[in-house]
N, C-alpha and C positions, 0 to 999 in steps of 0.2 A: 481478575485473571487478564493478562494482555493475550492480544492478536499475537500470535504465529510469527508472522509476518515482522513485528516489532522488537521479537527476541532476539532477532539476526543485528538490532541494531545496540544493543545492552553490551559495554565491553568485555572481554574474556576474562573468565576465573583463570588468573598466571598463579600457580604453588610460589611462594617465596621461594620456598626452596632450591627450586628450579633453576633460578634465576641466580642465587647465589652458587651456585652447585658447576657454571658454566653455561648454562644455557638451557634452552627444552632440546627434547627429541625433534628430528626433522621431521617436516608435516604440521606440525602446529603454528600455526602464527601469532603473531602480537598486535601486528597494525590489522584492522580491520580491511573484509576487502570491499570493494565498491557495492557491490550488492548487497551488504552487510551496513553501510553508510548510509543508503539510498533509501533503505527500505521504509522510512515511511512517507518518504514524497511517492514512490509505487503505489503505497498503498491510495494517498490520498489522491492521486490520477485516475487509479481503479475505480474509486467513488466516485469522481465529477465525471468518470465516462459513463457507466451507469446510470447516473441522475439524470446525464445530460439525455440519455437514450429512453427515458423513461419521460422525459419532459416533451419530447418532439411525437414519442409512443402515444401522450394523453391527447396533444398539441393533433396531430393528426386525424387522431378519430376523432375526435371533438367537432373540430370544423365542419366537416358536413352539416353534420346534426345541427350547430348553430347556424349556418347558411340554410338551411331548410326552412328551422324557424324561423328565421327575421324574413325569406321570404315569401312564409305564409303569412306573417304580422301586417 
C-alpha cells in the first residue's frame, strides 16, 4: 500500500474516450499540479525535519547526563 501523500504524484486515469470525444468536462485536469509533482520530495522534507528533531531531542538530553559522568570519572 503507498503513502497518501505519493498518490497525488501517480498520473490521472484520462477515459480514452474522453479524449477522443473532444475533451473532458471542465475541472479536470491533465498536466499535474505542483502539489501533485512535489509531493514526494514533501514528504521526504517531512522526514529529515522530524529525524533532524528527534536527533537534537536525544542530543540534548544526553549531554548533561554524559557531562555529569565524565565529570565524576
Amino acid at each position: 500500500m503507498t503513502h497518501p501523500r505519493l498518490v497525488y504524484a501517480m498520473a490521472p486515469n484520462v477515459p480514452l474516450q474522453s479524449l477522443q470525444t473532444g475533451g473532458m468536462t471542465m475541472g479536470n485536469r491533465i498536466r499535474p499540479t505542483a502539489a501533485e509533482i512535489f509531493a514526494p520530495a514533501d514528504l521526504l522534507k517531512g522526514i529529515l525535519v522530524v529525524s533532524s528533531f528527534g536527533f537534537w531531542a536525544v542530543m540534548l538530553g544526553l549531554m548533561p547526563v554524559l557531562l555529569f559522568r565524565i565529570w565524576l570519572a
